[in-house]
Structures are given as C-alpha cells and as structure tokens.
N, C-alpha and C positions, 0 to 999 in steps of 0.2 A: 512358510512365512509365519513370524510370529503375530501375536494382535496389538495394537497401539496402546501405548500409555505415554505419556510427558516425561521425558527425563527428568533427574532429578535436579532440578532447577534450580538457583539458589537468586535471592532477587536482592537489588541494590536501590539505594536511596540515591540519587545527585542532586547536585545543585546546581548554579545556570552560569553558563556563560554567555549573555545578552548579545555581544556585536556578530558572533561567528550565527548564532540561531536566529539573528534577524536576516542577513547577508544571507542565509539559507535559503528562508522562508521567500525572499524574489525566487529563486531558482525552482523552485522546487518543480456440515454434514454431520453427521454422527457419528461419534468413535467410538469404535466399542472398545473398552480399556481393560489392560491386562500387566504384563511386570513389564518392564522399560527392558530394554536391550540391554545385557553384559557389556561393560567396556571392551572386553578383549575382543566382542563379535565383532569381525571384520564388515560386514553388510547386513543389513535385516531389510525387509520388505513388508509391509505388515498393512491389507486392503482396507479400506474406507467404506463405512458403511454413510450413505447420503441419500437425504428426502429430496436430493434434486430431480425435475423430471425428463431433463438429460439419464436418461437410465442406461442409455445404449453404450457409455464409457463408465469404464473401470477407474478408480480413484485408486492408489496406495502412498504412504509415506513411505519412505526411502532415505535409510541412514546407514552412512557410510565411515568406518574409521580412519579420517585423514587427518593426523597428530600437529599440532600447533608444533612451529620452533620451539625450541625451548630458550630461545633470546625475549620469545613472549612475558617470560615469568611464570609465575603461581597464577593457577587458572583450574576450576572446575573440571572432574575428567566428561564431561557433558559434551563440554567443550570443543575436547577432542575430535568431534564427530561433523560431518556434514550433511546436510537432510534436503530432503526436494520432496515437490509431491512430484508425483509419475500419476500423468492422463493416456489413457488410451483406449482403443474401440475395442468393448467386450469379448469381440470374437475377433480380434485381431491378433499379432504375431506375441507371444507371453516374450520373448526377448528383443531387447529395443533396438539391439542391430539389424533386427529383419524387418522392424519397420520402414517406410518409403521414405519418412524422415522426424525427424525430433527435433521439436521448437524449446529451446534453453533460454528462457528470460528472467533475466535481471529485476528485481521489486524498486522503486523506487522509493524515497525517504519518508520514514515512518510509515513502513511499507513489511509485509510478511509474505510470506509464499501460499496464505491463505486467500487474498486480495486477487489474486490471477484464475479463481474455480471459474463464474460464469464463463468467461472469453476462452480458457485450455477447454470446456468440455464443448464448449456450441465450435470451435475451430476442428479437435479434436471431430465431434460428429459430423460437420461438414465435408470435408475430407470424407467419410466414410460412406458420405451419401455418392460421392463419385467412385465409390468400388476401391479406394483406397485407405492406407493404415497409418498413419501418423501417429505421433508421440508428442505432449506436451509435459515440459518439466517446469516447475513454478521453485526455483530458487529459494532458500532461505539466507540469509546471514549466520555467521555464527554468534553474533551479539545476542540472536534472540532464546540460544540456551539459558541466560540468564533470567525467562520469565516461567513463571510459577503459575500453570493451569491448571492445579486442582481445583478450586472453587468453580471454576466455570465445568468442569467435566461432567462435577458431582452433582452442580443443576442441572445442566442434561438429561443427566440419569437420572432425576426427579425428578423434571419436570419445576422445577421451584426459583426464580430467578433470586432469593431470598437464600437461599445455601451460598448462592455465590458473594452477598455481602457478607452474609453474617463469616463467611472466613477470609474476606479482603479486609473486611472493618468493622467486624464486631469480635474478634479472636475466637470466633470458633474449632474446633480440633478436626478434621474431617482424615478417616483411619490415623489417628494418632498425631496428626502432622497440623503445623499452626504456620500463618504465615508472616514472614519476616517484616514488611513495612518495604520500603526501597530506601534501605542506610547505604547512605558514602561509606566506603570504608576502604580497606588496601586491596581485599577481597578483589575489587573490581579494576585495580590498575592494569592487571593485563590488556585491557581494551585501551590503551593506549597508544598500542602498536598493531589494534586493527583500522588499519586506513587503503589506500586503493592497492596499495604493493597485496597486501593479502587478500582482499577480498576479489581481486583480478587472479592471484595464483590460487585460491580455491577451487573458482570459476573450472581453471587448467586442471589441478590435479582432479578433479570430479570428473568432468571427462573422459581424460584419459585412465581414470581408472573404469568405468562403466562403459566406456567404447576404447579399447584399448588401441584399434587398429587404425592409425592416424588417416589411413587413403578413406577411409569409412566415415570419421568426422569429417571432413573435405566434401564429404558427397553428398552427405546428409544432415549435417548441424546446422541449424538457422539460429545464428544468436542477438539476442535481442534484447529492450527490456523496456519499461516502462519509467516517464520521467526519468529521474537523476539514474535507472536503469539504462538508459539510451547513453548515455556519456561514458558510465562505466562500462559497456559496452565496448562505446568507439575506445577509451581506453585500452580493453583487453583487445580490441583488433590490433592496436600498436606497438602490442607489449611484447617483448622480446623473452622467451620462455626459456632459455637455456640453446640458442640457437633456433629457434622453431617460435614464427611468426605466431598472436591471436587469431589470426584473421584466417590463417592457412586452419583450423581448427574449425573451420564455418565455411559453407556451401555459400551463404547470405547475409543480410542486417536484418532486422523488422527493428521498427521504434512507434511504441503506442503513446500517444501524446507528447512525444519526444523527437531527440533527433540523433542517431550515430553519430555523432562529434567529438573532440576531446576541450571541449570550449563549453561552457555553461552559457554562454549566450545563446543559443541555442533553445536554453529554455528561459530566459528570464529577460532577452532582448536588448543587455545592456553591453554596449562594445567590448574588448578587452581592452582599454587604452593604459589600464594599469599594469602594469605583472606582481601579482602577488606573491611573488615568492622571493622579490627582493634580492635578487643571485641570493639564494639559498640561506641568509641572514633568518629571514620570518620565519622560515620552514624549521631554521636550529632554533629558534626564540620558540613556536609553537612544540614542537616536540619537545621541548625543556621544561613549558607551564604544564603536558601530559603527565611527563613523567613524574615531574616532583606533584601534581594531584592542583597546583595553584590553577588550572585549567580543568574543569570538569570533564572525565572520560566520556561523557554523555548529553548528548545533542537533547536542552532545554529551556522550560521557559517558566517561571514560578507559575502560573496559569496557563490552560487551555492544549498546550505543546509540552507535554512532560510523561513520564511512566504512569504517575496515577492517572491520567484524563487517557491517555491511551490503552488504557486497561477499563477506564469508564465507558469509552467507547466502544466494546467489547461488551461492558455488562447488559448497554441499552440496544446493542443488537440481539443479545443472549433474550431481553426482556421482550423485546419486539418480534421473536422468532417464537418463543414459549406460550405468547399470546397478546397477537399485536391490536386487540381490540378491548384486553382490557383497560381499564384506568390504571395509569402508571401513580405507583407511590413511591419509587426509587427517588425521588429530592427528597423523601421525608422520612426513609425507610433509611440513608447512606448517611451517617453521622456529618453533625458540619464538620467545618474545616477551612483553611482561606483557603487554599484549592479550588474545592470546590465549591464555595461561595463564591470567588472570581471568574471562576470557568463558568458557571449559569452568568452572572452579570454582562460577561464579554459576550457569549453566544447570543442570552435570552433577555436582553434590557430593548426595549421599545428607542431611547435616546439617550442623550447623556447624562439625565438628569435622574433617570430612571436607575443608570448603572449608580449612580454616584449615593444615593439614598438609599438603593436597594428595595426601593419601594416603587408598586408592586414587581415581589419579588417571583420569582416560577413556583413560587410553592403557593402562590396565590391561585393559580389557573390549575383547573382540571383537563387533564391531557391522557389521551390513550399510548399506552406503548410505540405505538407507531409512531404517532407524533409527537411522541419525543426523539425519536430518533430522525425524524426527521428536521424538527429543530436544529438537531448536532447534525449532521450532513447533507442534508439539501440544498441544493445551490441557492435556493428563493430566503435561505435562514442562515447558513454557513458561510460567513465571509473570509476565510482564506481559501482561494481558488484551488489550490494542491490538496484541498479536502472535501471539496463538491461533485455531487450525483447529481442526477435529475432522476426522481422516481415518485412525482407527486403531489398534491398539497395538503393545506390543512381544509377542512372540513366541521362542519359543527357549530360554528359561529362567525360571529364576525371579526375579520383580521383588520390591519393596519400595515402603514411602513413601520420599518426597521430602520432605525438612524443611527445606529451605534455598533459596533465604532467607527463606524463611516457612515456618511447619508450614503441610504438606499438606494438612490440615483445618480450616485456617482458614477458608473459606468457608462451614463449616457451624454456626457461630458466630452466632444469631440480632441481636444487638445489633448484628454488623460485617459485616451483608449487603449493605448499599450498596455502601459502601465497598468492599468485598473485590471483588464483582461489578463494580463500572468499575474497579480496580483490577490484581485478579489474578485475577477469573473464577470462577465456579463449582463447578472440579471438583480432585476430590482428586490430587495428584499422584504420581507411580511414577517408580521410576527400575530401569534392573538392577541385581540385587543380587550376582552371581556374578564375581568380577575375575578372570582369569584361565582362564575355563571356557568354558562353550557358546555359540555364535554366536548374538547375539541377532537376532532377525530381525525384519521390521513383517506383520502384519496388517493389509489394507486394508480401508476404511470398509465394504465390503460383504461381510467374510469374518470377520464377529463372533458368526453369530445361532446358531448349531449349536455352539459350544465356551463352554466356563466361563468365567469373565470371572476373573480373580484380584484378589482382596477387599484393601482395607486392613487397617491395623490395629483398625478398629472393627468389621472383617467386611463390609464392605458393599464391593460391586463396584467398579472402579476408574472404570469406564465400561459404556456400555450401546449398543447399537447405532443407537439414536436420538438417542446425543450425536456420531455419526461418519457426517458427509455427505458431506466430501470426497473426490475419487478420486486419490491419489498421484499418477499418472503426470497427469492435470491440473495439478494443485499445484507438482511441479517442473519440468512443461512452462514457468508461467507463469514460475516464478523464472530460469529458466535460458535459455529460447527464444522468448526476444521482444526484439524489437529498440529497443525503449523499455522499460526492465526494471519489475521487481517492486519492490525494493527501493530505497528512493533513499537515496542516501548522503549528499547535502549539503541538507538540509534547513536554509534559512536561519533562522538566529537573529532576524531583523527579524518576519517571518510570526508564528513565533509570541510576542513579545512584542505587536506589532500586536494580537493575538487577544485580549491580556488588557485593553486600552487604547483598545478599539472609544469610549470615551467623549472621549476627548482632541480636542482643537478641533481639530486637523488632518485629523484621519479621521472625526470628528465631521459636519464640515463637508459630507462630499460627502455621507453617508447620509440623504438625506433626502426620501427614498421610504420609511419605514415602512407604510406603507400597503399597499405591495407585497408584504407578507408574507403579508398575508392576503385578496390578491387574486385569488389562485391556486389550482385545484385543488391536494393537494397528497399525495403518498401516501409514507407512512414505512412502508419494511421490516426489520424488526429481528431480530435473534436473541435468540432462546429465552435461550440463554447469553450473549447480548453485551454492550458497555456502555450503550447506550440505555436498556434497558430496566430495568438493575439503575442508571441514574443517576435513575428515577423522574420522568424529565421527560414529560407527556403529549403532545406532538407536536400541533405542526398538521395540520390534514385526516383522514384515513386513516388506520389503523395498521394492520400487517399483522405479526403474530411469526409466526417463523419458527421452531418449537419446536426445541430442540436445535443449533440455529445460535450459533457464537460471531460471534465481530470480524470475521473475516476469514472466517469460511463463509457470509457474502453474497455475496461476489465469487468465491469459490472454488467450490460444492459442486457435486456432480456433475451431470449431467444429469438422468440415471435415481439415485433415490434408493435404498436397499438394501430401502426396500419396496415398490420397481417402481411407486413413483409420481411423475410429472413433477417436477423443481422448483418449489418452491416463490417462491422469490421472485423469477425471472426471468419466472415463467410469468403472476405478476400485474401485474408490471412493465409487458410487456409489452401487458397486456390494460388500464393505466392509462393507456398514451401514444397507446395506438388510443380507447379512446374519450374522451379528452381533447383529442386530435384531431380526432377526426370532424370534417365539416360540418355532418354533419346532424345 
C-alpha cells in the first residue's frame, strides 16, 4: 500500500443559485503525505495514521479507478477515481470479504467521508468487543476531487494553523504550488451531470468492484447513510442496475438522523403535494440552466453555505485541534472579505442590530480556538440544524442570548416546533456578551455536570449535560485530520435538484424496485435533538433516538459518554449489522 497525499486537485469559484440552496437547506487524523496515486493505478490503499484513542481500528483511504462516461465532458483525471475511507478492527480479516459485514454509508449534504471517523471507528470497535469483525466504509463524492488540501496538510505537518491561511489567503507557494481561489469557469461544467443517476451508479460500480461476488454483497452489505445520505440510499435500493435491484446489493438499511426513503419529507416534514418535476418539463428546464452554466454547478449561498466558509470550517477545526486553548487570532489573521465579514455577522451578531452595524464585531471579543469553533458549530451558537453538535459551552465570561438571525427562543414556540426542530434545532442560543474583556474559553461535552449552567433570558439553562455528547478534540480531529475531509465544499447543484424531482421520467425510469424498501431489515438512528425526529416522519424498520443527539452528534459523539455509558448509536449499530448478518 502506497502513503496518502491529495490528488491533484484543481478548485473552482461559483456563484449562487438562492431558491434550490434554500429548498435544500429545509431538508437537509493524521496523514502522513507522500506522491498521489498514478492515474493508471487501478486501486491504492494507502493506512491512516490517527491521534484517535479508538487505537484498536485500522483507518486506510481507498482509491479506486472507476472512469466518469465521457457524456460527462472535460473533467480532471482526479476525477476519474473513487475514494472511501476503509474502518476496521486491527487484528481483523486484511480482506473485506472475510469480514462478518461491511457498513457502506452514504455523507449527507455538505458532507465528506471524513465526518463518519467517530461513529465507523466506536461501531467498528464495538462489534469487536463481541469477538467479531466488521467493516466500515465512509463514502466520498466525486465532486470533492475538486478540493485543494495542501494548506491544511502542510499545517499539520507544522503544527502552524498560519501555513493554512497564508496559502488559502495570502498566496503563499507551499512545494511550488499556489492556490487558485474558487473561479467559475468551464473547468467545472462537468458537475452538471453529477446528480443521483451517477452518484447511485458509483455507490454500484464501487461495490461490485471491491466485493465482486454479488451472493456476498447480499449477505453482508448494510447500506446506509446519513441525512440527504438516507434518501440516496433509499434511492439506490430502487435503482434498477442493469437488471440487478439496489437493494438485492444490501443484507439491510441503517439511516442516521434520517430515513430510507425516496421522499425528502422524510427529512424536512413537508408533504409531497407538489411534484417537482413537472412531467419531466422542470427536470429539461434545470438541466438546460446546468448545462449552459446560467444555473451554478454548485450547491451555494454568498455567505455562510459556500466553498470558502466550508474550507473555513475546516481551518477552525485545523485551529481547534493544533491548540484549542490558545487565543484564536484567525478573524484577524484571515484577510477581510464580504464572505467573511457576513459569515461572522450571521453566525456571531448578538441581534439584529448588532449584524447590521457590525458592531461589536467578533474581532472585538477574545475567544480561544475552541470557542471559536464552537461558535461555528454548537447547537447553543449554530443556527442551521444540518450543522449542529452538542460538545459543550462557552466559558470565561459572561454570555447572553443570541437573536439573530432568529430569536434564540424560537424553538420553544409550540405551534413552530416542526419546523424550527428540522430547521434551527431545539435549543436556545448564547453568544459572549463581554467585547473587549475576558478570554472566553470552551467547556467540553464532559466538563458540565458540577458548574451552573448560565440561564436565558426566560431563566432557564442554556444547555444541560445531556444535550453535550461530543468530545472536542474528536470533532476537530474529524474536521481537520483526515484525508478525505469533513466538510465538502462543492456540493453539486444537480444532486440536489435531482432530490426534489425523484418523479421525472428520467430518474423515474430506473427506480423501479420499490419493493426494495421494504425488503430489508432496516434500523434508523436518530437524535433526541435532530432533524428526523422533529420532521415527524415514522421510518421504516427500527427506530432507535438517541436522546440529546443533534444532526451531527450521530456521527460525532464520543465514545465514553459524560455518564460513562457506551455510545449509543454506534453501539446498536453495530449489534444491527451482526445480527443482520448472521448465518444462522
């Protein structure tokens, strides 16, 4: 097996297409680096070196050459290639057919194959605490060939989260190589025609090429995925492969914070009374704005939801992993930009008055690494729910609410509990209230239960310790040290228009295995706090909440819980795919 480095990447700018990335947004380790894989290699494998202290599984990326049509167009030979991370128990079977079984999940939107390490490795170990050998595979996209991880590598490898700006946004050279910006250009029109047709026949050909022997994927494939994962999912169960069902390709379903569906209501709780696909009108009308480029190939928002904030999010993990107790000077250290000047205002504005002046702005407040990242993703500070953890709070000073861009207590609003819950989540939001004063610090998910919690303005706590599972240094492990990342930046605009258009005689056409959906065992693990559960769709099979779990504290939450009790939804996960497997 060779050692990891990032393809050669090549990164693109877009620009936004507002009504399809609103209609979205309802639904929604260490590398040690070396030369990239030859085009021609058919397969490389190449082990993960990781500070997790899951030690007892083996980490590897896994790139495989499975060649785009060439109805694609002009496209990167990067491109060409499909990548998964591969989990499995140390002293387990080196080949994944002789494992007991292999969990294949799906990433949900704005979503990487990095974002699945805590939940593949504590699944992955659990299973092995019961004398057995499983396999977890964490999916990538192929859209995400198009991002450019040298700056985060090369801080790694120093230790300096300062290499990573200075060659995102100060042009620095690192081995010779500067980084492009994200320009529209033609470059990127091939993602035009990545929508569910390819990313479902990916799914296929990766498979069957790594388990070739189809009575073997039947016995042992559990596919699954997480969020807008769980739909493309139930899609590939439906999907019509060349005479050979999805679904006959799977032993089972799992769906983490989701649901096996081929219906988006499912996660977002909004009936189908329309068909958007217009007998097949919309579907020619949106493929026409792809192709000719009047429709961005790339799922965006000028703020907060775009490649640069998802690559930001990524630097403040990098900053929060490298050393999350020092004082963060990343707002001051990252050139402005309206970007980034609106992406703090939306996340870190106290009200609306606050976003609108810009005063006081984040660069006013002293914040540690940590808490800056948890600014950007803590359920108690992050108000889109499809981007919420629980792993904590702030510390150091005294907080406030957060009213912007919605009052902080809006979730406790009986009439707009749905909505708010797949929405913006559950829980009341805080921000620091002190600009210029005390170093605000994080408390992690297991250092809550002995201090006061600091109350809203209705008196009631901001958080409680059973709304905070995650463990920091997991969390910006995942964002910042894996070699297929957390965050994805070019999430295609085709995918999810696809999603809403599942009816259209084009995509119509191949689905037609329904049957498949409920042929399958099928086990849904959800959060307490997540969107599944607040989208009121009852799931096929199994349901399993996961009390105080948001979106993303499926795939994230710690191992050992802060009440020194196992995981929860790895732990049944696991005990799903063994006896779904069984023989006997």
């Amino acid at each position: 097996m060779t050692k990891y480095t990032a393809l050669d990447h090549c990164v693109r700018h877009q620009s936004w297409w507002r009504p399809i990335v609103l209609t979205a947004l309802l639904s929604a380790a260490t590398v040690t680096p070396a030369a990239a894989a030859p085009m021609g290699t058919e397969r490389t494998e190449t082990p993960v070196t990781s500070t997790s202290e899951v030690a007892s599984v083996a980490e590897s990326v896994v790139s495989v050459h499975i060649p785009l049509p060439e109805s694609v167009g002009q496209h990167p030979g990067a491109c060409d290639r499909l990548s998964y991370l591969r989990y499995r128990a140390g002293d387990g079977p080196r080949d994944s057919a002789d494992a007991d079984a292999v969990l294949v999940a799906q990433p949900g939107i704005f979503e990487g194959a990095g974002a699945f390490d805590n939940v593949a490795r504590n699944t992955v170990a659990a299973a092995a605490e019961q004398g057995r050998h499983i396999e977890f595979w964490a999916l990538d996209r192929r859209s995400n060939c198009l991002e450019d991880h040298t700056g985060t590598q090369a801080a790694l490898a120093t230790g300096d989260t300062h290499v990573a700006v200075d060659y995102y946004y100060r042009g620095a050279d690192i081995d010779g190589r500067r980084f492009d910006g994200y320009p529209l250009d033609d470059r990127s029109a091939w993602l035009a025609h990545i929508g569910i047709e390819q990313t479902v026949r990916d799914q296929y050909d990766l498979l069957t090429a790594e388990l070739p022997d189809p009575a073997l994927r039947k016995q042992k494939v559990l596919c699954g995925g997480h969020s807008l994962g769980g739909i493309v999912t139930g899609v590939f169960a439906t999907w019509d492969f060349d005479g050979a069902a999805g679904g006959d390709q799977c032993a089972g379903y799992f769906a983490l914070d989701s649901a096996i569906d081929t219906s988006l209501t499912a996660l977002n709780g909004i009936p189908d009374t329309i068909d958007m696909s217009l007998g097949g009108r919309s579907y020619d009308t949106v493929q026409a704005g792809l192709d000719n480029g009047t429709i961005p190939r790339v799922l965006a928002l000028p703020a907060v939801v775009n490649p640069e904030t998802m690559n930001l999010l990524g630097i403040a993990g990098l900053a929060a992993y490298l050393a999350p107790d020092a004082e963060s000077d990343l707002a001051h250290y990252i050139p402005d930009s309206l970007n980034q000047d609106a992406t703090y205002r939306v996340l870190m504005s106290r009200d609306a008055a606050t976003a609108a002046t810009g005063s006081p702005s984040v660069r006013d407040f002293r914040v540690t690494n940590a808490a800056v990242l948890g600014a950007f993703l803590d359920a108690n500070s992050q108000p889109l729910a499809f981007l919420q953890t629980g792993f904590g709070f702030f510390d150091g000073g005294p907080v406030t609410d957060k009213n912007f861009p919605v009052p902080g207590d809006i979730a406790t609003t009986p009439a707009l509990h749905r909505l708010t819950g797949a929405m913006l989540g559950p829980d009341p939001k805080a921000i620091p209230a002190t600009p210029d004063g005390p170093l605000y610090t994080w408390r992690n998910y297991d250092q809550l239960a002995d201090i006061p919690i600091p109350v809203d303005s209705r008196g009631v706590p901001f958080t409680d310790p059973q709304q905070e599972v995650t463990d920091l240094q997991d969390l910006s492990r995942s964002l910042a040290a894996q070699p297929l990342d957390f965050t994805e930046w070019y999430f295609p605009t085709k995918l999810a228009a696809d999603t809403y258009q599942l009816q259209a005689p084009d995509i119509a056409r191949h689905t037609t295995h329904p049957a498949m959906l409920d042929a399958k065992p099928t086990l849904n693990l959800v959060g307490g706090s997540g969107i599944a559960l607040a989208s009121g769709h009852p799931g096929r099979g199994t349901t399993v909440i996961a009390p105080g779990y948001h979106h993303l504290d499926v795939l994230t939450a710690a191992t050992t819980q802060s009440n020194r009790q196992p995981e929860i939804v790895s732990t049944n996960l696991a005990r799903f795919a063994l006896d779904t497997t069984d023989p006997h």
